[in-house]
C-alpha positions, -999 to 999 in steps of 0.1 A, spaced: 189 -2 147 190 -19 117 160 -47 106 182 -72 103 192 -73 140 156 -83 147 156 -112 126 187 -127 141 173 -121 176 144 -141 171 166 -167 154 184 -171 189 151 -171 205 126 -189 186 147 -208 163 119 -235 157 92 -210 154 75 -210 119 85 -173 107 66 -174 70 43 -195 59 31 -199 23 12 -228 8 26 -263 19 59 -240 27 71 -232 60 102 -213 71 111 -214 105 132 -181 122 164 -206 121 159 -209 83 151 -176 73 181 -161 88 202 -187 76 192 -185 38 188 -146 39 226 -146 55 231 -166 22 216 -147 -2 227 -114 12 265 -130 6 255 -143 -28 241 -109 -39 276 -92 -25 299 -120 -43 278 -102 -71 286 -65 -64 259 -55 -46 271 -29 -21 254 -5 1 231 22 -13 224 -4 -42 190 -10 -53 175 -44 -59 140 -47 -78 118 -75 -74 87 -79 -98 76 -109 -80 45 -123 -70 36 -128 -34 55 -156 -17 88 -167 3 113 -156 -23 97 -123 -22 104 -122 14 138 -140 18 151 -114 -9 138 -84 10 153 -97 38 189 -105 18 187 -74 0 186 -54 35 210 -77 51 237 -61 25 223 -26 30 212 -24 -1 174 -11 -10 145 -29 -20 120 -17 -46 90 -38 -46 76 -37 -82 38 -45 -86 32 -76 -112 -1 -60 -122 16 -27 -139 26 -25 -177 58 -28 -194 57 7 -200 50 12 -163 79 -12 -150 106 3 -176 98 40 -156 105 27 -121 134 5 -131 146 36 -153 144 59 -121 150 39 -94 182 23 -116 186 -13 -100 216 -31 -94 191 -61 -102 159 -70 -112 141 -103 -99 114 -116 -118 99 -151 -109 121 -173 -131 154 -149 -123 147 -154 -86 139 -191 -86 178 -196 -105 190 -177 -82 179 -193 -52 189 -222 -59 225 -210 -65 225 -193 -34 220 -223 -12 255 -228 -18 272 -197 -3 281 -194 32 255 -185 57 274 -169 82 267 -134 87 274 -106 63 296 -79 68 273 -55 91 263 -26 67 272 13 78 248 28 100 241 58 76 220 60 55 194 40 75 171 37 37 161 5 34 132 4 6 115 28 -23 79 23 -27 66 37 -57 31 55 -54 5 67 -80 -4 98 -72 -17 132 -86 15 136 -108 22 119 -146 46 96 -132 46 79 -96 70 88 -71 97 69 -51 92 74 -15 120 67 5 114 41 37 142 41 61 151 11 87 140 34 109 108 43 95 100 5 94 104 -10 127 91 19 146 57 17 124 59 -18 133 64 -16 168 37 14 170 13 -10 154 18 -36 179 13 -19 204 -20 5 190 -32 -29 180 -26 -49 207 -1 -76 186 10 -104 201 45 -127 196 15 -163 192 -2 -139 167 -8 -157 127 -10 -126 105 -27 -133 71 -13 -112 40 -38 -112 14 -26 -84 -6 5 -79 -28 39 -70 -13 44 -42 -37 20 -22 -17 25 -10 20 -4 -28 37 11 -66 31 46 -52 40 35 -40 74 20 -70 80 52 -90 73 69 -68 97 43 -67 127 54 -107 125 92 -105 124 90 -78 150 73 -102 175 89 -136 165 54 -143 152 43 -163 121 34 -148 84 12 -165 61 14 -150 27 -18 -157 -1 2 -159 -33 -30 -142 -49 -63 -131 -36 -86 -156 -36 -121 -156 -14 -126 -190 -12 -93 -204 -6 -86 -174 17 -108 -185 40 -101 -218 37 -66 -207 47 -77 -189 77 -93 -216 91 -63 -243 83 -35 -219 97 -54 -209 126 -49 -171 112 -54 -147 146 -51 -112 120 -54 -102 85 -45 -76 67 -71 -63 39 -83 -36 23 -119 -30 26 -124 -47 -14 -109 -79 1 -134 -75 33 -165 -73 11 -148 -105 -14 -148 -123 23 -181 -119 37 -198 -126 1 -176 -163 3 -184 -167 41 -194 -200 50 -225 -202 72 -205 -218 98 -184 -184 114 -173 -212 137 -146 -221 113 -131 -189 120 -133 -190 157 -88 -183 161 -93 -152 138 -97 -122 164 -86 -88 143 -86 -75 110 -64 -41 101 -75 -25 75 -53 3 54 -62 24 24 -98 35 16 -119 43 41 -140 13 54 -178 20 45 -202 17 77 -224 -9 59 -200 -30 55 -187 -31 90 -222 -34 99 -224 -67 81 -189 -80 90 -198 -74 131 -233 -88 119 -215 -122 110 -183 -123 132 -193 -104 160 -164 -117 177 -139 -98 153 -120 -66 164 -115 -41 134 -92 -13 133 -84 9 106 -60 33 98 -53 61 71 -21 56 58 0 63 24 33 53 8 53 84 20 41 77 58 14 54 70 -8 47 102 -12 87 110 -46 80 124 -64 47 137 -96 37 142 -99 13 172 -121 -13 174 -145 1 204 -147 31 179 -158 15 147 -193 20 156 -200 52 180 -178 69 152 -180 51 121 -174 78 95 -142 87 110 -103 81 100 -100 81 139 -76 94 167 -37 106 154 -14 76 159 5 78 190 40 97 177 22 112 154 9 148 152 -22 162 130 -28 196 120 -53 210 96 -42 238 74 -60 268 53 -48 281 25 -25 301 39 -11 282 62 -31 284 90 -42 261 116 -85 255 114 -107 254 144 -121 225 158 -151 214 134 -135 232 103 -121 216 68 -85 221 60 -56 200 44 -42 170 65 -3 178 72 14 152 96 51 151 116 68 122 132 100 138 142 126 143 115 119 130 82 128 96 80 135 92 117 99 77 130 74 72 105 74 93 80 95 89 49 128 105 44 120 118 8 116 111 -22 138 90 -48 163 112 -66 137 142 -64 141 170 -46 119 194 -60 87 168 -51 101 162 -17 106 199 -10 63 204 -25 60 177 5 76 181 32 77 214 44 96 225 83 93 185 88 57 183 81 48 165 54 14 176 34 -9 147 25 -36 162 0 -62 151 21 -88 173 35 -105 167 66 -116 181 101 -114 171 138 -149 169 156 -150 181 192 -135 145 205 -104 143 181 -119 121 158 -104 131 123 -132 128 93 -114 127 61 -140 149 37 -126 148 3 -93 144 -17 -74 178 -27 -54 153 -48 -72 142 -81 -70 108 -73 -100 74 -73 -90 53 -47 -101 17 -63 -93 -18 -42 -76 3 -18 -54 14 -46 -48 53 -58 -52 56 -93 -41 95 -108 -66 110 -126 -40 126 -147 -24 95 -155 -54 79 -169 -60 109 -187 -28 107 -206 -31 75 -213 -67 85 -228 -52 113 -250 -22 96 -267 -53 73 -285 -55 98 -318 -90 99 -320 -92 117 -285 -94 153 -281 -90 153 -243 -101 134 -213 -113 139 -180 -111 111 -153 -134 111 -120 -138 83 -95 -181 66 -93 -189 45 -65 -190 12 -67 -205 -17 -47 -170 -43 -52 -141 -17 -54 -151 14 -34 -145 33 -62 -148 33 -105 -125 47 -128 -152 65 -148 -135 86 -180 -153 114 -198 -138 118 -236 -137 145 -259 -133 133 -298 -115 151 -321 -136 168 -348 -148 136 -376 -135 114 -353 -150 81 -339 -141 57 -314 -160 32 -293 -159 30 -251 -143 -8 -260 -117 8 -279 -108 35 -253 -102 7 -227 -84 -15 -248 -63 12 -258 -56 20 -220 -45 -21 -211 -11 -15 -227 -2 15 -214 -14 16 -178 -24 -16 -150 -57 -29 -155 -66 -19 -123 -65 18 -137 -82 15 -167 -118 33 -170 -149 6 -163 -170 32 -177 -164 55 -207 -184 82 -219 -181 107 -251 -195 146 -242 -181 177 -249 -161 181 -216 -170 215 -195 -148 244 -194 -144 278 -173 -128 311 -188 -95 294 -185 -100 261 -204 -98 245 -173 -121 213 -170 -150 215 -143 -150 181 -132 -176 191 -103 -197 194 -133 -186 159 -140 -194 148 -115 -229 160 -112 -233 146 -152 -221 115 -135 -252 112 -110 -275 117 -141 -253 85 -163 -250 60 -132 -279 65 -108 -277 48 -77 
């Protein structure tokens, strides 16, 4: 089934229903299928065809979702760019994932409005193969991010898996607070389509005026990561009462520390929170319910329904009960349930990850006795900041281009907002002098600002026979510089 069958279902059933909602903006099902049927025909009159790509470097909003939706519509793919990443950092995924088109918020508003002239019947339905409808580019443990490959497939059976693990409902308000470029605000969107429901998209994060928003759209679920849940309660009015409709927050990305759930329950006890460990190439492969959050608060929880969970040694081999190895996952055939198909015009990284249909994570963790799954550390060198992954090895070449650097190591410090720091450890060249300012200013241009290092410190990094960096040493040097 293809995503845009759903839409036009719900426009036959709930034609007056608000679909999206954003600001003094609101889109009923009726409209949405009628302007995405015209901007899927505009975008065709244009050349798009099937297989095409279509970028859009927008900020969150309705033209990021009515473009999705067009872009599908003509079975083209989408590639959500983030707005927070560098030039040099948009020219790579552009470069790679080779667009037919690029939106950027003045391109798309132009061509809206030129759209609203082209017919809104129906586009010529798309083949059935290939079922890809979106690349989402992920920063993981490699120099450059990766394209994995979501299929139409892959999307509406997360979605519909999510409803039902959740308990979603079709008089459900979801709340996206995060940006579309990244997979939590995207499932969101599509728990709502799914379900004829309503979306109400922040166009930025804001504490204040997120809650205010929650309130004046009687918002039922909202979809954070744990930074945003913190940034919530710290902005909470005194009166919880104003949030009475709002009955379930999912959470997605890093893990959601027990303090802070034991404040949230402690000031909307009438919330349920569930939260799942997901990723780009294949999200939602374990949830923790709601009656869970507390009886087993340090866990990722249960596998997802669909989904199956093995933990692996070195070799290969399943670990007993109670044991650490690496987190693989399978959801039938690639691509066919809710793992992704691959990865973007790379076969060599797609063949590293999915092996015999499972696909490897690079997390470690072990399964207690009840088939809770406890994720224990990261065989990946990543720091997971704001729900975000940041690669180490990125940072670090960033680091080393700046002439005065040596070499670099990059480790992840906790911290109170973000979950995690981006804390750098540089190595001068001989004569050489550079302040920690300097390092991060250098950084702004060449990497996100989310990825730059909040701390910086100049030591003469540790080494084993090999030349290999220790960064357990790090690490340890790290406890000594930042004590809690």
């Amino acid at each position: 089934m293809k995503t845009e069958v759903v839409l036009r279902a719900f426009a036959q059933r709930r034609p007056d229903h608000e679909a999206v909602v954003c600001g003094d903006e609101h889109v009923s099902y009726r409209e949405l299928e009628q302007r995405t049927n015209q901007i899927a025909n505009a975008l065709a009159a244009r050349g798009l065809q099937a297989g095409d790509r279509v970028g859009l470097l927008l900020a969150n909003g309705i033209p990021w979702v009515e473009l999705a939706l067009g872009t599908i519509k003509c079975g083209a793919l989408v590639v959500p760019i983030s707005t927070r990443l560098t030039e040099p950092e948009i020219t790579y995924i552009v470069g790679h994932a080779t667009p037919r088109f690029v939106f950027a918020d003045a391109d798309a508003a132009t061509f809206l409005a030129s759209a609203r002239t082209a017919a809104a019947t129906p586009p010529p339905v798309p083949p059935p193969l290939p079922d890809d409808c979106l690349i989402g580019y992920t920063s993981g443990t490699e120099d450059r991010p990766k394209g994995a490959i979501t299929t139409h497939a892959n999307m509406l059976l997360t979605a519909y898996v999510n409803n039902l693990e959740y308990g979603l409902r079709s008089d459900d308000r979801f709340l996206v607070t995060t940006p579309f470029a990244h997979r939590t605000a995207q499932a969101r969107l599509w728990n709502a389509l799914t379900l004829g429901a309503t979306c109400v998209v922040m166009p930025h994060f804001d504490a204040v005026a997120t809650l205010a928003t929650i309130a004046r759209e009687r918002i039922t679920v909202t979809g954070l990561v744990p930074t945003v849940a913190r940034m919530l309660l710290e902005a909470l009015a005194t009166d919880a009462g104003a949030y009475a409709n709002l009955r379930m927050m999912i959470s997605v990305g890093e893990a959601f520390p027990v303090a802070l759930k034991e404040q949230l329950f402690a000031r909307l006890p009438h919330i349920e929170l569930y939260s799942a460990l997901g990723m780009t190439e294949g999200f939602g492969a374990a949830v923790l319910r709601s009656e869970d959050q507390v009886a087993h608060a340090a866990a990722a929880g249960r596998p997802t329904a669909g989904v199956e969970v093995r933990l692996l040694d070195e070799e290969g081999n399943e670990v007993p009960t109670g044991e650490v190895g690496e987190i693989v996952v399978r959801s039938g055939a690639p691509g066919a349930w809710l793992g992704m198909r691959g990865y973007w015009n790379d076969p060599l990284k797609t063949a590293e990850t999915l092996r015999d249909g499972w696909m490897l994570t690079g997390d470690m963790g072990r399964f207690d006795a009840e088939g809770f799954l406890y994720v224990v550390d990261r065989k990946k060198d990543m720091v997971l900041t704001g729900g975000l992954n940041v690669s180490s090895k990125e940072v670090e070449g960033a680091i080393g281009a700046h002439p005065a650097v040596h070499d670099a190591a990059v480790v992840g410090a906790a911290d109170a907002t973000f979950g995690e720091a981006v804390v750098a450890f540089v190595e001068l060249r001989p004569g050489m002098t550079v302040t920690a300012l300097e390092i991060v200013e250098h950084c702004r241009s060449r990497i996100a600002s989310y990825k730059k290092p909040k701390y910086v410190f100049f030591e003469t990094l540790p080494r084993n026979a090999q030349g290999k960096i220790i960064k357990r040493e790090l690490r340890v040097r790290l406890a000594e510089l930042l004590p809690s």
